[in-house]
C-alpha positions in Angstrom: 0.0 0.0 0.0 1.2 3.3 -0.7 -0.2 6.6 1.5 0.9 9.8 0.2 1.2 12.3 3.4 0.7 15.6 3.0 0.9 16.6 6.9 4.4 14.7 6.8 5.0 15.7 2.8 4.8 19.2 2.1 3.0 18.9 -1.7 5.4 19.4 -4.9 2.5 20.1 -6.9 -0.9 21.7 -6.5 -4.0 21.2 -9.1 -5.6 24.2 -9.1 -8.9 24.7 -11.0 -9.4 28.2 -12.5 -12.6 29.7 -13.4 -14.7 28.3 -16.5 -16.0 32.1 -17.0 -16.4 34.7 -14.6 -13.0 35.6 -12.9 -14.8 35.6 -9.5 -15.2 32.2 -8.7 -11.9 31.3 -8.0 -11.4 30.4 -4.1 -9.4 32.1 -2.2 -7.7 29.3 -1.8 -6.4 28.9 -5.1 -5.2 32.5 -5.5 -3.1 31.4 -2.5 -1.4 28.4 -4.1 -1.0 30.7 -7.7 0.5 33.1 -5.0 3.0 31.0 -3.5 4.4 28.2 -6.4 7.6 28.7 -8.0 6.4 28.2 -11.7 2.6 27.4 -13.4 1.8 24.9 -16.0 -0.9 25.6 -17.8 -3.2 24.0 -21.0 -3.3 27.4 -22.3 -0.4 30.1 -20.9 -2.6 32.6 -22.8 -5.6 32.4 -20.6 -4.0 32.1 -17.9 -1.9 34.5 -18.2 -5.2 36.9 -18.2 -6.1 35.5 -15.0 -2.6 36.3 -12.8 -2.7 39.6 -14.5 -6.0 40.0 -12.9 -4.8 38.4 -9.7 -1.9 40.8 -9.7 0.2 37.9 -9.8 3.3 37.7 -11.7 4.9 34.4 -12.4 6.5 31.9 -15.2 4.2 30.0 -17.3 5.0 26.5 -19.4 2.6 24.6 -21.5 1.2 21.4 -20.4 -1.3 20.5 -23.0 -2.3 17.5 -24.6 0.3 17.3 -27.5 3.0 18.1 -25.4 1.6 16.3 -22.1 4.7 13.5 -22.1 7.5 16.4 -22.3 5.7 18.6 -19.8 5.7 16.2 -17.3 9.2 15.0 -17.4 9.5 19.0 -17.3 7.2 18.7 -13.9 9.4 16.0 -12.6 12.8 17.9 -13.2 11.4 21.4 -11.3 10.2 19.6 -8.6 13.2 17.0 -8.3 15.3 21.2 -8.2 13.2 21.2 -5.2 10.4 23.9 -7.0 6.6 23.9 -6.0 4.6 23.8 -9.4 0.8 24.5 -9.9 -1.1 23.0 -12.7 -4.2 24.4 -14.6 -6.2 23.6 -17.5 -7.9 26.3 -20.1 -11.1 26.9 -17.8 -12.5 24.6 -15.2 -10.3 22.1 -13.0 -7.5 19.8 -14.8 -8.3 16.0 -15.4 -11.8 16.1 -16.0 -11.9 16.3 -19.7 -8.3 18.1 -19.7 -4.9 17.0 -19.6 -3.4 16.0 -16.2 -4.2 12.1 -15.7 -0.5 11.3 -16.5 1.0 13.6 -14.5 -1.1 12.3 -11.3 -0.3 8.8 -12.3 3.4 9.4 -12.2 3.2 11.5 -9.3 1.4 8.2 -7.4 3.6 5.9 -9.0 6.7 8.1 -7.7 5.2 8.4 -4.3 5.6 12.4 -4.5 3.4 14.5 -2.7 0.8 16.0 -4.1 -3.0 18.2 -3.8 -5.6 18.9 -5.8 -8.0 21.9 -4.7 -11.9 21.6 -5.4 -13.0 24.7 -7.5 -15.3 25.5 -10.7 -16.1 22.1 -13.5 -18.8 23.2 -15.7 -21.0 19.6 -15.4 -22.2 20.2 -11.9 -23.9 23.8 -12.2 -25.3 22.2 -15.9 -26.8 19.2 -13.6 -28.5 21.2 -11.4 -29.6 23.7 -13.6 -31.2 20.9 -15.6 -33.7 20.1 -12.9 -32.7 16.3 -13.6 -32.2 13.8 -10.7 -28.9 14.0 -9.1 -28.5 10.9 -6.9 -27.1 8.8 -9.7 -24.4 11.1 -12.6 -22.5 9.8 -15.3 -20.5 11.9 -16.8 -18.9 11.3 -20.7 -16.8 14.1 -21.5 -16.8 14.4 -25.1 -18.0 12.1 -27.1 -16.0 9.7 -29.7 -15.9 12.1 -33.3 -16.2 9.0 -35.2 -19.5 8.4 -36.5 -20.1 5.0 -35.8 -18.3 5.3 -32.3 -20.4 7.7 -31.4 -23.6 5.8 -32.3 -22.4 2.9 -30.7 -21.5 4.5 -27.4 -24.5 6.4 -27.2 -26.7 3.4 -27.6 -24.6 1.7 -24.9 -25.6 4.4 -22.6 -29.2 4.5 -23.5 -29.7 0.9 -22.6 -27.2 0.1 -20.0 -26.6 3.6 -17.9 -29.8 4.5 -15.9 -28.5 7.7 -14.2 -28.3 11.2 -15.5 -26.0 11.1 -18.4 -23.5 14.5 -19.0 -21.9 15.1 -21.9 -19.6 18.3 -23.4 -19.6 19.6 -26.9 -17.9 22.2 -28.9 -20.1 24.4 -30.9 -19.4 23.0 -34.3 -20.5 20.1 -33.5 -23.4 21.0 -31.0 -26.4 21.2 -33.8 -25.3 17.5 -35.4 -25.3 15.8 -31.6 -28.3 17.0 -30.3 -30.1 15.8 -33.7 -28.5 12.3 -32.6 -29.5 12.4 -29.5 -32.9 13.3 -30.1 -33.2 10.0 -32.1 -31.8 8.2 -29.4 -32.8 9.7 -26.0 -36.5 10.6 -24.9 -36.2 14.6 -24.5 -36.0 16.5 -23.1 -32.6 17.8 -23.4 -31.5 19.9 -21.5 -28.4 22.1 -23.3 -26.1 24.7 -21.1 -24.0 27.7 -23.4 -21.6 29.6 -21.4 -21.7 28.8 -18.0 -21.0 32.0 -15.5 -20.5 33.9 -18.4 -22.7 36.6 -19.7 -24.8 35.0 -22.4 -25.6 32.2 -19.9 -28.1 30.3 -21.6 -30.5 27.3 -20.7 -32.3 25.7 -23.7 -34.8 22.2 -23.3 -34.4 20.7 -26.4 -38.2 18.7 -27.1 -37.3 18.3 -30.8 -35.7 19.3 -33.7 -37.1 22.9 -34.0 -36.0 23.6 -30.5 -32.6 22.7 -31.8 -33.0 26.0 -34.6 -33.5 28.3 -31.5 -29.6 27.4 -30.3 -26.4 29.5 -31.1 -23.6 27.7 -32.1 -20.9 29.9 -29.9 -19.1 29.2 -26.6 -18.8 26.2 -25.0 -21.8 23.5 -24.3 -22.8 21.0 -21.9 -25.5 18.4 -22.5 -27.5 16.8 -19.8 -29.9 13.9 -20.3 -32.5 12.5 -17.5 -31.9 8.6 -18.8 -33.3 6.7 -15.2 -34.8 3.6 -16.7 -38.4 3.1 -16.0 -39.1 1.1 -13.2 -41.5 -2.4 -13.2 -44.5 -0.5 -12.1 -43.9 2.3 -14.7 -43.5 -0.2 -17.3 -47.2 -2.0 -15.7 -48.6 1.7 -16.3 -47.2 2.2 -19.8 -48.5 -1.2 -21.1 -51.8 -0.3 -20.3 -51.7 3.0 -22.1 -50.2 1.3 -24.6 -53.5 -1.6 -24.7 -56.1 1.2 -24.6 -53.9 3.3 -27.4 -54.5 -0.1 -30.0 -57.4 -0.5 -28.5 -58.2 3.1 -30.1 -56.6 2.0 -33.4 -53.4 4.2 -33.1 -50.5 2.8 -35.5 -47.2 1.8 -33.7 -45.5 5.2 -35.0 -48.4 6.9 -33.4 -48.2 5.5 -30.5 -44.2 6.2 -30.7 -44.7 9.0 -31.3 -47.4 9.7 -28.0 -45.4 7.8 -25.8 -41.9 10.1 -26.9 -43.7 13.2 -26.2 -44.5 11.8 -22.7 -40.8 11.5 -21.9 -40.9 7.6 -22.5 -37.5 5.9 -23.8 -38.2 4.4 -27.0 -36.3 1.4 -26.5 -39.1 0.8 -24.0 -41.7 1.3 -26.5 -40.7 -0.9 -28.9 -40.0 -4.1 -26.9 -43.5 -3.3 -25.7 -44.6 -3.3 -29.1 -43.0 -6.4 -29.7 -44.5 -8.4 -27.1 -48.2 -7.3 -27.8 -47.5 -7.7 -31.7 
């Protein structure tokens, strides 16, 4: 077993998650740390840069981004074996969570080097709970795979197997495409969050493809989808709307459609419609 001490080890490197919009929610904390490290790696020096300038801080910055992630962290290792404190922080948000910094840690644990990571902003929680979708069970995707049939794959993988609220993030060239996917995969609605903390903050609840018309493609997006799977008594209560629906002579892509406006999965639907076939 290995136990990395930090009241015995002072830490040789701090993760410090930077704000994914407005400058004002970073802790006090973390202007601290960014206060009193030797040297910050950052995914982009650029923006933060813009932040110690802010801060009134004044210190040197290296890249530690994804192309460069195996370099930087021999780099890491090399400062901190000169006896340095470094800080590490991503673009926006808190490193690690879809951002570099998993090999670093890795190497860090493998090394048995102290180190700390300080809580602070991640865009998925504040989209979560603006969603109004249960919270007791999140899964969160990151991005999703850019190949077509990866993606489909994966996202049908979710729909049947994960029954939890499912988080995902997008860029905004890509935003329009996925949400017309996921509205053929997932029962809506969707809920879609555009530039959290920032000042075009937007909500939008994505029921179908026109909804999707009202979204701008700019900033950064996070996708949350309510996917609980229906429980045995729901199921008992959706088979008998379902009897009085063919009772009423509705067509199966009537009643598909019905039972997607009601929120149900369509997966449900049709192995329903299987077994009364």
């Amino acid at each position: 077993m290995v136990i990395i001490n930090k009241t015995v080890n002072k830490p040789k490197l701090y993760i410090v998650p930077t704000p994914i919009g407005n400058l004002g929610d970073i802790t006090y904390r973390a202007v601290e740390v960014l206060k009193t490290v030797d040297i910050i790696f950052s995914e982009d020096t650029r923006n933060t840069l813009k932040l110690l300038n802010h801060l009134g801080i004044k210190k040197k910055l290296l890249s530690y981004y994804k192309d460069n992630e195996l370099k930087a962290t021999k780099q890491i290792f090399k400062h901190i074996n000169d006896g340095e404190i470094v800080a590490l922080t991503s673009d926006a948000g808190t490193p690690c969570i879809s951002d570099p910094g998993q090999i670093i840690i890795k190497k860090l644990i493998e090394n048995n080097i102290p180190f700390e990571v300080l809580p602070g902003p991640t865009a998925f929680i504040p989209a979560v709970i603006k969603s109004g979708f249960p919270t007791d069970k999140i899964y969160f995707s990151g991005f999703l795979p850019q190949k077509n049939s990866d993606r489909k794959e994966y996202l049908n993988y979710l729909q049947n197997n994960i029954s939890a609220t499912i988080v995902f993030y997008e860029s905004p060239h890509r935003i329009i495409s996925t949400l017309k996917e996921l509205l053929d995969i997932f029962s809506p609605p969707i809920s879609v969050s555009r530039e959290l903390t920032k000042i075009h903050e937007t909500t939008y609840f994505i029921f179908s493809e026109e909804d999707i018309e009202e979204i701008k493609p700019r900033g950064e997006f996070v996708i949350v989808i309510n996917n609980k799977i229906t429980t045995n008594d729901s199921l008992y209560n959706i088979q008998e709307l379902l009897i009085k629906l063919q009772k009423e002579n509705f067509n199966n892509q009537e009643i598909i459609k019905i039972f997607k406006v009601l929120g149900i999965r369509r997966n449900v639907i049709y192995r329903l419609l299987l077994k009364n076939d």
